[in-house]
C-alpha positions as CSV (number, residue, x, y, z in Angstrom):
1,X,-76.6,28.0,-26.1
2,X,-76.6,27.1,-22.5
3,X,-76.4,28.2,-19.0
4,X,-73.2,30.3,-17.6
5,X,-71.5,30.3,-14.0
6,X,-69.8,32.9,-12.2
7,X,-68.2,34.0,-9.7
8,X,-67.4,38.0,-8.1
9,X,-65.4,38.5,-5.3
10,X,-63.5,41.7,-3.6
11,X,-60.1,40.9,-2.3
12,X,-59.7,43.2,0.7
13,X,-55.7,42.8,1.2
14,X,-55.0,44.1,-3.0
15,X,-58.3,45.9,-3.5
16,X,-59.1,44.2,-6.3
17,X,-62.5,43.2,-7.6
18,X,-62.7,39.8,-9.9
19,X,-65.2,38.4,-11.9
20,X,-64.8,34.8,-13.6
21,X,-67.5,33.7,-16.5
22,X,-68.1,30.2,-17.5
23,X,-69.8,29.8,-20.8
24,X,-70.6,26.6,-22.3
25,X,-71.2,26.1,-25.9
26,X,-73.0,23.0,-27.7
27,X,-69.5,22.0,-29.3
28,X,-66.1,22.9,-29.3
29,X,-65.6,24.5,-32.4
30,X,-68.7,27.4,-31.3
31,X,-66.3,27.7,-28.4
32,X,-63.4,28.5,-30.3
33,X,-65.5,30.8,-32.8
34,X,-66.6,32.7,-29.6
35,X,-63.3,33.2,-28.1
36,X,-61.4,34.2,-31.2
37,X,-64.2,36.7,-32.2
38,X,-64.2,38.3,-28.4
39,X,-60.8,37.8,-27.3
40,X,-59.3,40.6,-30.3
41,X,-61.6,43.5,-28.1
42,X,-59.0,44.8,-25.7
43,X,-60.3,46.6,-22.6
44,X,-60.2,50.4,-22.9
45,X,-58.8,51.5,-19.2
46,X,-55.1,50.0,-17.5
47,X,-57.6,49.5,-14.3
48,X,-59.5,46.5,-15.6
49,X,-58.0,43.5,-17.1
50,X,-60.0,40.9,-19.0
51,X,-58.3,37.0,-19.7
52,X,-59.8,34.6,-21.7
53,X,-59.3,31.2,-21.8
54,X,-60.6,27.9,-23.5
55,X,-61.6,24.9,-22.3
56,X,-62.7,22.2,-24.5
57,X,-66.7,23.7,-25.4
58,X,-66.4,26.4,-22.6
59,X,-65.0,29.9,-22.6
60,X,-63.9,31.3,-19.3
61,X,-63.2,34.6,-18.6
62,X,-61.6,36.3,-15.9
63,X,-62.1,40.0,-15.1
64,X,-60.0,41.9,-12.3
65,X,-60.3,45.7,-12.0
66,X,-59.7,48.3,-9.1
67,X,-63.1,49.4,-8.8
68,X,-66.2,48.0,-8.2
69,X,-68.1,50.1,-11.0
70,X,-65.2,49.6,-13.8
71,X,-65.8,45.3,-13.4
72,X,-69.9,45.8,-13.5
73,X,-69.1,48.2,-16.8
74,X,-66.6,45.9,-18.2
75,X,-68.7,42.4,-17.7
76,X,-71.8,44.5,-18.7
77,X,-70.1,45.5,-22.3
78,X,-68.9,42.3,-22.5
79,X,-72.3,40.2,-22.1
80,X,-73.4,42.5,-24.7
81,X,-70.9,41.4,-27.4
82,X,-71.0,37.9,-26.3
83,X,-75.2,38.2,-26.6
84,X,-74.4,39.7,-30.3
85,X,-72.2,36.5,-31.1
86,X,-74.0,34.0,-30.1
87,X,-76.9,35.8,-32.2
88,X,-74.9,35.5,-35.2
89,X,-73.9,32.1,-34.6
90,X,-77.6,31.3,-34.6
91,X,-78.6,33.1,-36.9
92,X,-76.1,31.7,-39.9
93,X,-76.4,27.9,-38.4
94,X,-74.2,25.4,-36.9
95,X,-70.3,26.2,-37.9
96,X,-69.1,24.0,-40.7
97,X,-65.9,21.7,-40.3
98,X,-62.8,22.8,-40.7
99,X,-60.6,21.8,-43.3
100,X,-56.7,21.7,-43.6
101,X,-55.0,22.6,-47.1
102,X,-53.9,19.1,-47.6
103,X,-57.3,17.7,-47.0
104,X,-58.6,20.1,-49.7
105,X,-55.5,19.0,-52.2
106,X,-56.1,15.3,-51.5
107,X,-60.0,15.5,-52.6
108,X,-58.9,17.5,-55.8
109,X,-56.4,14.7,-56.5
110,X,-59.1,11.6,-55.8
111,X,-61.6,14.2,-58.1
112,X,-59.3,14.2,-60.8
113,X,-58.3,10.0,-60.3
114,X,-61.9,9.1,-60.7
């Protein structure tokens, strides 16, 4: 798929420990099929918090947490299930457009004129 970026840092005046993930995907759409498959997985513990936004063809995703070990645990789980999509995505090809309703009603209706 591409190369990722992040970032870790320790704030020492809230005590919190962050973690921001760039992914890139080839198109936008990948993107999208990527965030709403991970975005539904909530994290388990009120000390970590995970945001996901996206951008265009890139996911970023924020983790915060009040320990050092919870965000390595957290990022960790989630490189797994972002490895396991991507997989999929590869594995059943490039995703197909999507189509509105009335796109689909308007072919049936030039189907049926012809």
């Amino acid at each position: 798929m591409g190369t990722f970026q992040n970032n870790m840092a320790a704030s020492m005046d809230t005590g919190k420990h962050e973690c921001d993930l760039s992914i890139p995907f080839p198109s936008a759409r990948e993107a999208e099929i990527a965030y709403n498959t991970l975005r539904v997985d909530k994290e388990p513990r009120k000390e970590i918090t995970k945001e996901l936004q996206l951008v265009e063809n890139t996911l970023k995703v924020r983790f915060t947490a009040t320990e050092a070990r919870l965000l390595r645990v957290a990022v960790g789980s989630f490189m797994d299930y972002l490895n396991l999509t991507i997989q999929t995505m590869e594995h059943f090809g490039p995703p197909m457009k999507r189509v509105r309703p009335t796109e689909v009603q308007e072919q049936s209706t030039d189907e049926v004129a012809s």
